[in-house]
Z-matrix of the N, CA and C atoms (Angstrom, degrees):
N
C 1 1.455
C 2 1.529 1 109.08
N 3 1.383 2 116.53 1 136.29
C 4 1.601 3 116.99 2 -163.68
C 5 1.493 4 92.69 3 -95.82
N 6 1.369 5 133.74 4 -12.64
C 7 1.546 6 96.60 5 -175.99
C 8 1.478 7 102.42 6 -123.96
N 9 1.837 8 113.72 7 20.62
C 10 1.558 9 108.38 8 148.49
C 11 1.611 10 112.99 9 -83.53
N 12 1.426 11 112.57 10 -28.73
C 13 1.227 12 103.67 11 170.18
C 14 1.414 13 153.21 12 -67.13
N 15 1.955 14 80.68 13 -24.72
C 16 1.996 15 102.26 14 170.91
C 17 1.892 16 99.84 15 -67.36
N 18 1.343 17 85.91 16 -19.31
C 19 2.327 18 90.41 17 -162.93
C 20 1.672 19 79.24 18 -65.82
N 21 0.953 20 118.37 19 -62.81
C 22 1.907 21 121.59 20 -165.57
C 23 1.564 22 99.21 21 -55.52
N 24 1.342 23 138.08 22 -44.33
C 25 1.453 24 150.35 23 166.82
C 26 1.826 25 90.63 24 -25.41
N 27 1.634 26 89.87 25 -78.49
C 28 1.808 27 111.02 26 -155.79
C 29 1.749 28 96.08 27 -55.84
N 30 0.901 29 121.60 28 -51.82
C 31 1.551 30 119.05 29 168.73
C 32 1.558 31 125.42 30 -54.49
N 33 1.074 32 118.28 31 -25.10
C 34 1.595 33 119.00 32 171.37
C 35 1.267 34 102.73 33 -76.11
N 36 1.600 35 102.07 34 -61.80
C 37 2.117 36 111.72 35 -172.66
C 38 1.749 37 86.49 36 -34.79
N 39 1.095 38 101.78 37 -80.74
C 40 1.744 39 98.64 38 -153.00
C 41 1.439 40 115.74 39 -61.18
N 42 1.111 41 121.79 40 -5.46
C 43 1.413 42 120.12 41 164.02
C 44 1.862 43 109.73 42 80.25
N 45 1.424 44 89.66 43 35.38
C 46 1.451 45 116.30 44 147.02
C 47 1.989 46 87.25 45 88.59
N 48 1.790 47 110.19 46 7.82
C 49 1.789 48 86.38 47 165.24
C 50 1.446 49 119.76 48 -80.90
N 51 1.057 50 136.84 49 22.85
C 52 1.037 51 137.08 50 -152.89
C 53 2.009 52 100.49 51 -164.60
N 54 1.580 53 113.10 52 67.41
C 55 1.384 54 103.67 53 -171.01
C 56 1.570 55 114.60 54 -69.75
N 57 1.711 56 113.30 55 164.41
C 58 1.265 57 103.07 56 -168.73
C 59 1.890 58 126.52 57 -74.25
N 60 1.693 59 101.51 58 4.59
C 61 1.439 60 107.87 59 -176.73
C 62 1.347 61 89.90 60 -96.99
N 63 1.760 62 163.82 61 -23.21
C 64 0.698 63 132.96 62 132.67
C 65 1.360 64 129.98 63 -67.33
N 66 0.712 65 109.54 64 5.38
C 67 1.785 66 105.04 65 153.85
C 68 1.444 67 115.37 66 -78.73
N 69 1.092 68 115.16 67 -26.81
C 70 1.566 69 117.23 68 -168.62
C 71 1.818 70 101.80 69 -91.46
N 72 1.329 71 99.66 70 -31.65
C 73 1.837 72 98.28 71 -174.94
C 74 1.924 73 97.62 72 -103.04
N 75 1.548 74 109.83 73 41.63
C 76 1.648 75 88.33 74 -171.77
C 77 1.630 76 88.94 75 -91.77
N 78 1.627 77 97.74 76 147.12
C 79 1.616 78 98.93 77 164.54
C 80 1.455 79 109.41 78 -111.84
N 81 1.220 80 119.50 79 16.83
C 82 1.610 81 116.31 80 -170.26
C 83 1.885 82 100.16 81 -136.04
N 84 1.135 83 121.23 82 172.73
C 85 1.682 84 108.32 83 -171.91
C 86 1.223 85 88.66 84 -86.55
N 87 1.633 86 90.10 85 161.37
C 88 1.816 87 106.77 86 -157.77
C 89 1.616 88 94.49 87 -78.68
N 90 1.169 89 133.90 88 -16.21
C 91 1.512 90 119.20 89 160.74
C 92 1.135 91 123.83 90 -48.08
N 93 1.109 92 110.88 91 -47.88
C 94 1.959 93 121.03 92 163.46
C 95 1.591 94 106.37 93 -31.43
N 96 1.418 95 100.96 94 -47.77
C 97 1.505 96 90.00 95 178.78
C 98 1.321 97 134.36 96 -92.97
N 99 1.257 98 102.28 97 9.19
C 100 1.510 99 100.48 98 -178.90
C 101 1.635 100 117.84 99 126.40
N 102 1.741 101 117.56 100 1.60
C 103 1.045 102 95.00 101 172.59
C 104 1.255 103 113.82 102 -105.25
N 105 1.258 104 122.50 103 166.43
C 106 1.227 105 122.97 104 -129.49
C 107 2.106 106 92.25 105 -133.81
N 108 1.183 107 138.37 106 166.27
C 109 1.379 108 129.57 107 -132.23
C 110 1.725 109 82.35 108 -105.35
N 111 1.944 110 118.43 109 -17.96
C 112 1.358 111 110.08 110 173.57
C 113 1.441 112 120.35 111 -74.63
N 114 1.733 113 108.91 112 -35.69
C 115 1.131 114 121.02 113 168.70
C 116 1.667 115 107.97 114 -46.20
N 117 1.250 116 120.95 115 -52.13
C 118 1.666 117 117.12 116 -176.30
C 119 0.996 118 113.94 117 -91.90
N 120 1.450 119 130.48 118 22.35
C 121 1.151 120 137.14 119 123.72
C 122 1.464 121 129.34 120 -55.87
N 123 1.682 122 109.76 121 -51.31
C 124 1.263 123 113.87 122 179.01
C 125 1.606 124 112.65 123 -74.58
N 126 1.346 125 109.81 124 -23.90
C 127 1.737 126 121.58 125 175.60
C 128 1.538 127 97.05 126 -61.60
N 129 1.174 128 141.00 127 -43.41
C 130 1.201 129 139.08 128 -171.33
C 131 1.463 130 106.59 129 -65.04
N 132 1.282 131 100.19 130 -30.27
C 133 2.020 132 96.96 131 -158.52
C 134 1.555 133 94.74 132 -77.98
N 135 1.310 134 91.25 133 -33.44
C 136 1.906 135 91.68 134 -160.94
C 137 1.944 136 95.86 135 -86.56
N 138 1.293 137 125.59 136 -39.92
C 139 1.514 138 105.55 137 -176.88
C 140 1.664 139 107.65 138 -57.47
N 141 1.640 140 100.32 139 -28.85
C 142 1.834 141 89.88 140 -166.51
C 143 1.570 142 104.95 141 -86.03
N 144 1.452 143 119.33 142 -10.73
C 145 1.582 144 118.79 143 -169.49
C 146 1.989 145 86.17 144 -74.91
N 147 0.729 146 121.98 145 -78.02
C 148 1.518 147 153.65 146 -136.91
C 149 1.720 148 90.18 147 -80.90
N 150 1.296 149 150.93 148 -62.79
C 151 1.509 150 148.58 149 144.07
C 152 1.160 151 127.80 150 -46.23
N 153 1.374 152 137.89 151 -32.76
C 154 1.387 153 153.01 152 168.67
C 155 1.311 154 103.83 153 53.25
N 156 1.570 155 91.37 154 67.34
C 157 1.426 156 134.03 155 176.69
C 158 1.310 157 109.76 156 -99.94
N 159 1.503 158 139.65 157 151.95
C 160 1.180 159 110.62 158 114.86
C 161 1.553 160 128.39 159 -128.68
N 162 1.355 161 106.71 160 157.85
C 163 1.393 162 124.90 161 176.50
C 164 1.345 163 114.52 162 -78.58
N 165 1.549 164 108.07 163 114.76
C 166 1.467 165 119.36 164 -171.97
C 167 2.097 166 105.29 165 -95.75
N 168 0.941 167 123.50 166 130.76
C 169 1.000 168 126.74 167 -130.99
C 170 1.470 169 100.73 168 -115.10
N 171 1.741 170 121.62 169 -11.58
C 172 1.435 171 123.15 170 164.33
C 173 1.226 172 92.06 171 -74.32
N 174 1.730 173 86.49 172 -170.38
C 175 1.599 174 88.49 173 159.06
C 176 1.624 175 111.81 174 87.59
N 177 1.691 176 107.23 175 -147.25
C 178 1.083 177 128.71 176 -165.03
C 179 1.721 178 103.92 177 -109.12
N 180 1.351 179 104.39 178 8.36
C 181 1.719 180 110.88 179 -158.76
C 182 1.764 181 110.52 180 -79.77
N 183 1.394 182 96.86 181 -35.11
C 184 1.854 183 90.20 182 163.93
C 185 1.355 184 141.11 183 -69.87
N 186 2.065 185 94.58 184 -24.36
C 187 1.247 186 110.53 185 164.19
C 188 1.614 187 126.05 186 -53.72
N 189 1.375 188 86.47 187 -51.66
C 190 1.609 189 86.33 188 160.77
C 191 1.443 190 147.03 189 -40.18
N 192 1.522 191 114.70 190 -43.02
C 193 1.335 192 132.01 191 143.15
C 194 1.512 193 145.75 192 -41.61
N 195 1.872 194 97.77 193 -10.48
C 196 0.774 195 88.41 194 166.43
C 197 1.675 196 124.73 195 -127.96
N 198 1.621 197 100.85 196 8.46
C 199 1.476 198 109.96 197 176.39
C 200 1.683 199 95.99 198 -116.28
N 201 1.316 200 103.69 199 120.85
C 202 1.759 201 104.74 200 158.04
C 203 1.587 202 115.44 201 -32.54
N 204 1.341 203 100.06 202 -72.29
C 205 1.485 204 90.28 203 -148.05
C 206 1.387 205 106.58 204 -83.03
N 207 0.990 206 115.94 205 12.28
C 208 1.688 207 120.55 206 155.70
C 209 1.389 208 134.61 207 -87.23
N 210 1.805 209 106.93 208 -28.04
C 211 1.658 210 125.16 209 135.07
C 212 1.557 211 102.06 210 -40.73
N 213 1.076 212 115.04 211 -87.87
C 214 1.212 213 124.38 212 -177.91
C 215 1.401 214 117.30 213 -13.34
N 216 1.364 215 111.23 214 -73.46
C 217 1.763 216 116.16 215 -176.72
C 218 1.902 217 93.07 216 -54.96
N 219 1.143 218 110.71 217 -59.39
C 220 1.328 219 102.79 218 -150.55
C 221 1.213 220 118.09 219 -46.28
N 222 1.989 221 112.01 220 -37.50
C 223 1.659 222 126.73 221 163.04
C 224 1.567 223 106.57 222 -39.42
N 225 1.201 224 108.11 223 -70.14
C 226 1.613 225 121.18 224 -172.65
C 227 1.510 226 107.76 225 -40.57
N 228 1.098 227 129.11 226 -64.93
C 229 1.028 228 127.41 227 -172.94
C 230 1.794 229 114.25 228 -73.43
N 231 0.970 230 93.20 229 0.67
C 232 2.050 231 97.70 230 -176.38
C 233 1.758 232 91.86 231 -94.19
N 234 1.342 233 93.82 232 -37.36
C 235 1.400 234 99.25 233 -160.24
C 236 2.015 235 99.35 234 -76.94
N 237 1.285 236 113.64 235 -21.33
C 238 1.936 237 108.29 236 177.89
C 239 1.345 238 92.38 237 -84.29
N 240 1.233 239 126.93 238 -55.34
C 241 1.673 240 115.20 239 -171.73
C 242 1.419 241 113.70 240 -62.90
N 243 1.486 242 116.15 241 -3.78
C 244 1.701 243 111.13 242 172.60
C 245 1.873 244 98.83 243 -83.71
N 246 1.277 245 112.17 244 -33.06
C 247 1.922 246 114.03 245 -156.78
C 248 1.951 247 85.78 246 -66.40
């Protein structure tokens, strides 16, 4: 499942302030909770190492970082236009 795994992602980046079951139940952007702009730095390295994605970084691309399931879609859909 891709957006229990981004929850385990968002919990590593931040170095466990931000665990991945609140990541999974956040209703507010995960900055609210604590992650922090190095943490989505490290969220970047690991969604694009591990999906072989990449995260374009104008734009709408930080937004992404900070709602799951909008990471989420954006993987999903990177990931049908790759098949």
């Amino acid at each position: 499942m891709v957006k229990e795994r981004l929850a385990a992602m968002v919990a590593s980046a931040s170095d466990g302030t931000v665990t991945a079951g609140e990541a999974l139940a956040a209703t507010v952007p995960l900055s609210a909770l604590g992650v922090t702009s190095l943490a989505q730095m490290r969220l970047i390295d690991a969604v694009e190492t591990e999906f072989g994605i990449e995260i374009d970084l104008s734009g709408d691309g930080f937004d992404l970082l900070d709602d799951l399931d909008a990471l989420e879609r954006h993987i999903n859909e990177a990931l049908r236009a790759r098949s």
